[in-house]
C-alpha positions, 0 to 999 in steps of 0.5 A: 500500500501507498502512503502518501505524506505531504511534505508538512508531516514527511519523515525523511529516510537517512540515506545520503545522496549526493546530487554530484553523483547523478548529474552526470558530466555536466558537473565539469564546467566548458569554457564559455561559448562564443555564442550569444546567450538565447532570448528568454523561453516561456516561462509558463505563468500565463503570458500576465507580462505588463504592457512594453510602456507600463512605467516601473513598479514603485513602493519600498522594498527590503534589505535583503535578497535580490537588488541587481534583477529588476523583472522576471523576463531580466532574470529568464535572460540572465539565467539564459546566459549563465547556464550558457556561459557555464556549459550546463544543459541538464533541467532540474526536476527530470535530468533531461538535456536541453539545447538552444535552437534559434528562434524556438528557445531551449528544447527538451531532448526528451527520448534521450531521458526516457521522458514520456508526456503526460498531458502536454507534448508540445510543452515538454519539449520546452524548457521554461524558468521554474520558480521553487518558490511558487510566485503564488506562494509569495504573491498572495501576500501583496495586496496588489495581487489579491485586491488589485491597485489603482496603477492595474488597468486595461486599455478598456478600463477594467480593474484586474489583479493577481500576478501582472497586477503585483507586477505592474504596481510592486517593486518588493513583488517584482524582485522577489519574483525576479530572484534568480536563487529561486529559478531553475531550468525545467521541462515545461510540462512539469512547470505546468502541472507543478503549479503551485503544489506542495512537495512531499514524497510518496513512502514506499516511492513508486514510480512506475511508467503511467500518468492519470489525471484521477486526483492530480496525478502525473507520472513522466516515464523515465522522469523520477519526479511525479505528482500525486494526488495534488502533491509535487514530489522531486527526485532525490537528486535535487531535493537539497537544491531545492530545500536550500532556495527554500530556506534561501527565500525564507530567510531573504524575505522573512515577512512572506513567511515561506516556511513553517517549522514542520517544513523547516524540518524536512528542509533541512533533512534534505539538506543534509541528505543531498549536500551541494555539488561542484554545480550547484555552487558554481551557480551561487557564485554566477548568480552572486556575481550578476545579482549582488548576493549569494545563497548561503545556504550553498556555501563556498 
């Protein structure tokens, strides 16, 4: 029998696995390219962009956390050029390769990890920016986003809010949505079906190579992520990345309130469990560089 145990409540086993030792040879970081670092790929939130001549969101913003990356379509830009600049090609939640294609963005070579869709083939073979955070869990701590504000309407005049409204009128929104410690390269269609779900695991886990939609869930074929009944569990590979932008976000943005004492703990269980590798700090150091500020829970 299958005991589904959602990430508040989750007991996590004491085996160590290291990230370093799964991700195969793309851990040894290639010279940078000569070519130029692509365009921003669809980052699957809808197409809520704010209109080419909205004026900058205002209002105050804290200390801590991003202060280099204004907008999120900056931060999928950068990203774009560091993992270029790096010679990393690998998505996060399945392990799939990924290359730039002019004009198409970041396509998913999907056969290679044995990668099977479970609702959305098109959007599979696309890479887009995933936040580990979801934007709704920050988001719907602004009063933009739940209420709208003055700054958020249409060309028609109609009032709207959610996320392009705490785009066009937040800038504490804006750069927190921006953070690129939170952002990672995924196969779109699990960006998409992700959503804003919880993590958790299964206990015993199953992955077995089948997807149903009864009760949110999704298996991808050789992707050892899944999703089960509305609960988004990682593989293990990558737990600790994800922990440490969690802890991360937490800590940089205290008043969203990202993380409670039941999720501190298997946070920082699958820290301990999946310690960085040569990547992942790599990354913190790019992203420290072009951003102003580095995750410590990575470290040197």
């Amino acid at each position: 029998m299958l005991c589904l145990v959602v990430i508040a409540t989750v007991a996590i086993g004491n085996g160590a696995c290291s990230s370093a030792a799964t991700r195969g040879s793309s851990d040894v970081l290639a010279p940078a390219p000569t070519n130029a670092p692509p365009a921003a790929p669809p980052d699957g939130d809808d197409g809520e962009t704010p209109p080419a001549d909205a004026p900058p969101p205002s209002g105050a913003v804290g200390a801590a956390g991003n202060h280099g990356i204004r907008a999120f379509d900056e931060a999928k830009r950068e990203l774009g050029r560091i993992y270029v600049a790096a010679g990393q090609h690998l998505d996060l939640y399945c392990g799939c390769s990924f290359a730039i294609e002019p004009h198409h963005g970041m396509r998913v070579d999907l056969a290679a990890c044995g990668y099977v869709p479970a609702r959305d083939a098109a959007r599979a073979e696309r890479i887009e920016w995933e936040h580990a955070v979801p934007a709704a869990a920050f988001g719907h701590t602004f009063s933009e986003w739940r209420e709208g504000h003055p700054r958020c309407v249409d060309s028609k005049g109609k009032k709207y809010h959610g996320r392009k409204c705490a785009r066009v009128a937040s800038a504490e929104f804006a750069r927190i949505e921006a953070d690129l410690h939170n952002l990672f390269p995924v196969v779109g269609e699990v960006n998409g079906l992700r959503g804003d779900l919880p993590m958790g695991v299964l206990d015993p886990p199953d992955h077995a190579n089948a997807h149903s939609g009864g009760g949110g869930t999704f298996r991808f074929g050789g992707c050892q992520s899944a999703i089960d009944h509305g609960v988004f569990m990682p593989r293990r590979e990558v737990r600790g990345d994800l922990a440490r932008a969690y802890k991360y976000m937490n800590k940089s943005y205290p008043e969203r309130k990202l993380i409670d004492e039941a999720h501190r703990a298997v946070f920082d269980a699958w820290d301990s469990e999946d310690p960085p590798d040569a990547w992942e700090r790599e990354r913190n150091k790019r992203i420290a560089a072009r951003q102003g500020n580095a995750n410590a829970f990575i470290g040197e």
